[in-house]
C-alpha positions in Angstrom: -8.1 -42.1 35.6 -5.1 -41.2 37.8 -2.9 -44.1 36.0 -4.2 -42.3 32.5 -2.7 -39.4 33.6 0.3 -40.8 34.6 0.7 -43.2 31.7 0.3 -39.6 29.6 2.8 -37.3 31.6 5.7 -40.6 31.9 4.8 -41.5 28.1 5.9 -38.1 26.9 8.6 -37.4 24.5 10.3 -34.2 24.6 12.0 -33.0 21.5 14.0 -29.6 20.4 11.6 -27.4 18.3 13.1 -25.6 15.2 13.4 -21.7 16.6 11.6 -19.9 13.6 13.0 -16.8 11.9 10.6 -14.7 13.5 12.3 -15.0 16.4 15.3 -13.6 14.7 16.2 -10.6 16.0 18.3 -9.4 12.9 15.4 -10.2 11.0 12.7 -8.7 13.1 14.6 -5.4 13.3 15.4 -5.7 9.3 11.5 -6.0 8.6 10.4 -3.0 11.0 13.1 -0.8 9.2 11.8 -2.2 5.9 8.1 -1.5 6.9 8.7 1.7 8.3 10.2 3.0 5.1 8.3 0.8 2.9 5.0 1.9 4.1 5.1 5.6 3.6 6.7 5.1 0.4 3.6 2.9 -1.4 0.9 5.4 0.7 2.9 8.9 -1.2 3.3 6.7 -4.5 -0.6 6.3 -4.6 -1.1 9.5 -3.7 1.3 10.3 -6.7 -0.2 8.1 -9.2 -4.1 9.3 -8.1 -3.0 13.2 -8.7 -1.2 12.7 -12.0 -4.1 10.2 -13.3 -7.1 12.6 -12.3 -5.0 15.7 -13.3 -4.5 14.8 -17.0 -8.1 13.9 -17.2 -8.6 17.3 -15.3 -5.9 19.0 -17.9 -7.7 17.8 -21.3 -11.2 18.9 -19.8 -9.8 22.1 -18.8 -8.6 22.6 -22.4 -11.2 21.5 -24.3 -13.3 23.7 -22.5 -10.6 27.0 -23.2 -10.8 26.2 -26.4 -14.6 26.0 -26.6 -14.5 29.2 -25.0 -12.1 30.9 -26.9 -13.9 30.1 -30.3 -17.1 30.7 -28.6 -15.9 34.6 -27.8 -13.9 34.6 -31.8 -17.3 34.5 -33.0 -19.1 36.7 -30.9 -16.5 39.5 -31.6 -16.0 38.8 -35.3 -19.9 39.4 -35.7 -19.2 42.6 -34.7 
């Protein structure tokens, strides 16, 4: 077992390993600032996009029901 071992360890080939671009450090700090921004930006555009969707919907019920209203109280009044 101990001349497995060392047939292992003195069979070994060492070789350089590629650095990845993660270890970038330009590109580490240029995808925080990204993030940081990018982040905040998407979460205040879906707020955005949620208000004006459900306020149009909100803005033609409202009017449709002012209008009801209104012709509801011309009646009324005209029976007078």
């Amino acid at each position: 077992m101990i001349n497995d071992i060392r047939y292992i360890i003195n069979s070994a080939q060492y070789t350089n390993v590629k650095k990845s671009i993660f270890e970038n450090g330009v590109f580490t700090e240029t995808l925080s600032t990204i993030l940081t921004a990018a982040i905040p930006i998407a979460i205040l555009a879906a707020i955005y996009l949620l208000i004006t969707k459900v306020g149009r919907k909100g803005r033609a019920k409202l009017s449709s029901e002012e209008a009801e209203l209104r012709a509801r109280y011309r009646q009324e009044h005209n029976k007078k």
